[in-house]
N, C-alpha and C positions, 0 to 999 in steps of 0.2 A: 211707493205703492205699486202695488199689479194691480191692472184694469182688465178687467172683459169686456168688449164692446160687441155688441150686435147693430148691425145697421137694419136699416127699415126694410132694403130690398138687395137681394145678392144679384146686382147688374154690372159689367165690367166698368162703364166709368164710373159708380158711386165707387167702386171699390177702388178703382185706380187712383181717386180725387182725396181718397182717403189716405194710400197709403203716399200719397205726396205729402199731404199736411202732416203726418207722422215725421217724415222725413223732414220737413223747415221747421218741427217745433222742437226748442232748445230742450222743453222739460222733458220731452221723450227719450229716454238714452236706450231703450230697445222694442223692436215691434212686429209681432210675428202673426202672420196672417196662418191662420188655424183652422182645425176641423171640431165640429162638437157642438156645444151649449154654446159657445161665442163665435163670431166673425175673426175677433184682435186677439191680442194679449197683447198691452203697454206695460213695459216697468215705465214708472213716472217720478222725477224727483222735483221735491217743494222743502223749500225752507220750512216753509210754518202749513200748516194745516187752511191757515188763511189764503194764503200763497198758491195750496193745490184748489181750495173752491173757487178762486180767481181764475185759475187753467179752467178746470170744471165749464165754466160758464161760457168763458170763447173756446174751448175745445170741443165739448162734447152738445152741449144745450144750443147755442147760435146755429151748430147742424144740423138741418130737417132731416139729413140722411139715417141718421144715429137714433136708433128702436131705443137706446137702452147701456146703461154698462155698468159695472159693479166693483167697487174698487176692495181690496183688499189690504190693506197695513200691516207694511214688514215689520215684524218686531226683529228679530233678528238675521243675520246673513249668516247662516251656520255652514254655507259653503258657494261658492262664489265661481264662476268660469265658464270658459264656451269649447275648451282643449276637448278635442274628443281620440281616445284611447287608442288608436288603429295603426295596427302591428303591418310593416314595409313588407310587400310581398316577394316572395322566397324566387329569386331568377334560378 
């Protein structure tokens, strides 16, 4: 899944508190602290759907900090990677 999270209040420790627990939780495999309609963006993996409402509940809900977030279900991975394009400059 992708998540967007909004937190309640843009303060540096709720922020920092946050992107620690991103960092110790296993089902988070990336997490990008963003401009826009969201705070986050979590990719998040779960076996079972039951699995991710279990995250859901101690991740997001047990937070007083967390306004909010939206999950969206990948159906497919039609391309995959973090390589970024950039051509070695000409000495």
């Amino acid at each position: 899944m992708l998540v967007l999270v909004s937190l309640e209040r843009e303060r540096t420790d709720i922020i920092d508190r946050f992107k620690k627990a991103i960092k110790s939780s296993t089902e988070v495999v990336n997490g990008f602290y963003v401009t826009g309609d969201a705070d986050f963006v979590l990719y998040v993996t779960a076996r079972t759907m039951d699995d991710y409402e279990q995250f859901t509940r101690r991740f997001f809900y047990e937070n007083p900090n967390i306004k909010g977030f939206k999950t969206m279900v990948i159906v497919d991975r039609v391309k995959v990677g973090f390589a970024i394009p950039i051509e070695p400059a000409d000495d």
